[in-house]
N, C-alpha and C positions, 0 to 999 in steps of 0.2 A: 504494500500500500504506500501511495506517496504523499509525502508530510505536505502538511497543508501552510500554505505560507502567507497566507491572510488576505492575499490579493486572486482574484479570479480573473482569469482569462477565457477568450473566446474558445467554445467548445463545441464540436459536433456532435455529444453526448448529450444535450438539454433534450431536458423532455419535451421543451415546447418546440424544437425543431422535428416534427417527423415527418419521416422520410413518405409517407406513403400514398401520394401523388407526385410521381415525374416531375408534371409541368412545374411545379411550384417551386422545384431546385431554382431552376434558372430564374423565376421571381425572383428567393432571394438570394440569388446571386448579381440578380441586377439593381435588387433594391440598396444591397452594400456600396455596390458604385454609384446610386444615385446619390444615397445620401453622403460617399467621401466627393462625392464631388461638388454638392451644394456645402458644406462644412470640411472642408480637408483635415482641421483638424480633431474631429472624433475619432473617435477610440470605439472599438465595437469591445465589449466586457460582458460578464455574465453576472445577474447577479444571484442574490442568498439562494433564490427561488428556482433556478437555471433558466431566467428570463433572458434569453441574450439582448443587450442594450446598447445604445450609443450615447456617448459620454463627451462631455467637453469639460467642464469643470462642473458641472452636475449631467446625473443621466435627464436624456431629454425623450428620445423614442424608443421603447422595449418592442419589440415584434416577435409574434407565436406564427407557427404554422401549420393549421389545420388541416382538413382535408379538400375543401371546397376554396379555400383562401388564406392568404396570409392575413394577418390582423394586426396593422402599424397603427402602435401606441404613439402619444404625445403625453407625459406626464402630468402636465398642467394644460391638458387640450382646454380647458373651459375659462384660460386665462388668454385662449389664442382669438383672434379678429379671422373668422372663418366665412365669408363673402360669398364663395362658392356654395357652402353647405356640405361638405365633404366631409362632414366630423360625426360620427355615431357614437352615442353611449349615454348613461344618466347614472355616470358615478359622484364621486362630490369633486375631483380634479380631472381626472383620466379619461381622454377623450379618443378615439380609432376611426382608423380610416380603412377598410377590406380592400385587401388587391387579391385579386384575383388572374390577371393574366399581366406578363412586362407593358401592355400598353396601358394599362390603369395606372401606371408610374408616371403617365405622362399629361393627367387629368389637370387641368385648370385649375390652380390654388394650392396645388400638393406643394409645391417646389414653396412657393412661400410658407407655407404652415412648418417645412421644415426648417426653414430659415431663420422663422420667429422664434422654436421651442429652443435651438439651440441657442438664444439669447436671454431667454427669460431667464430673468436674475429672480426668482419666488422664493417660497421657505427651502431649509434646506431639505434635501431628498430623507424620506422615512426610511430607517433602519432595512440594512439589508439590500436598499433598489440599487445603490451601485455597486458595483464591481469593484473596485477599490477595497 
């Protein structure tokens, strides 16, 4: 077993990555490059939960991968200016947007919503959300 050193790294062992639709690889393998290329500098981290997450100095978008769709979180989605309407959910922060195929990566408002979450400066992240 290997010692645990208090920091997590990006894993293809998370439970919320499963494997079992094809297509959805390639989402998120296109949604990592969407989002290092809108933020170059986030950090994709796992966190307590094996959420894999992206990070800049707080995490900002966790994403799971279901069967029918990937599920891209915004940590303080309901602190975000969402114009489009692209935001789903009625938690008290956490806000999601379903992609389901690479071209829903390319939907009207996404590219800003990720632009904005990696800048909110909100409370600090709840126990456990980052990777760190």
């Amino acid at each position: 077993m290997a010692a645990k050193t208090g920091r997590r790294e990006k894993s293809k062992k998370s439970p919320y990555v499963k494997d079992e639709n094809p297509a959805l690889r390639k989402v998120v393998q296109e949604l990592r490059s969407f989002v290092k290329e809108i933020v170059p500098s986030a950090k994709e981290t796992v966190n307590a939960w094996g959420v894999p997450t992206f990070e800049v100095a707080c995490p900002f978008c966790p994403y799971m991968v279901g069967k029918r769709h990937v599920t891209f979180g915004f940590h303080y989605g309901t602190s975000l200016e969402d114009p489009e309407g692209l935001l789903e959910g009625t938690g008290k922060n956490i806000r999601h947007v379903k992609i389901g195929s690479v071209e829903d990566l390319g939907q009207k408002g996404l590219r800003e919503l990720v632009l904005a979450a990696s800048r909110l400066k909100g409370k600090p992240p709840m126990k456990g959300m980052s990777g760190k």
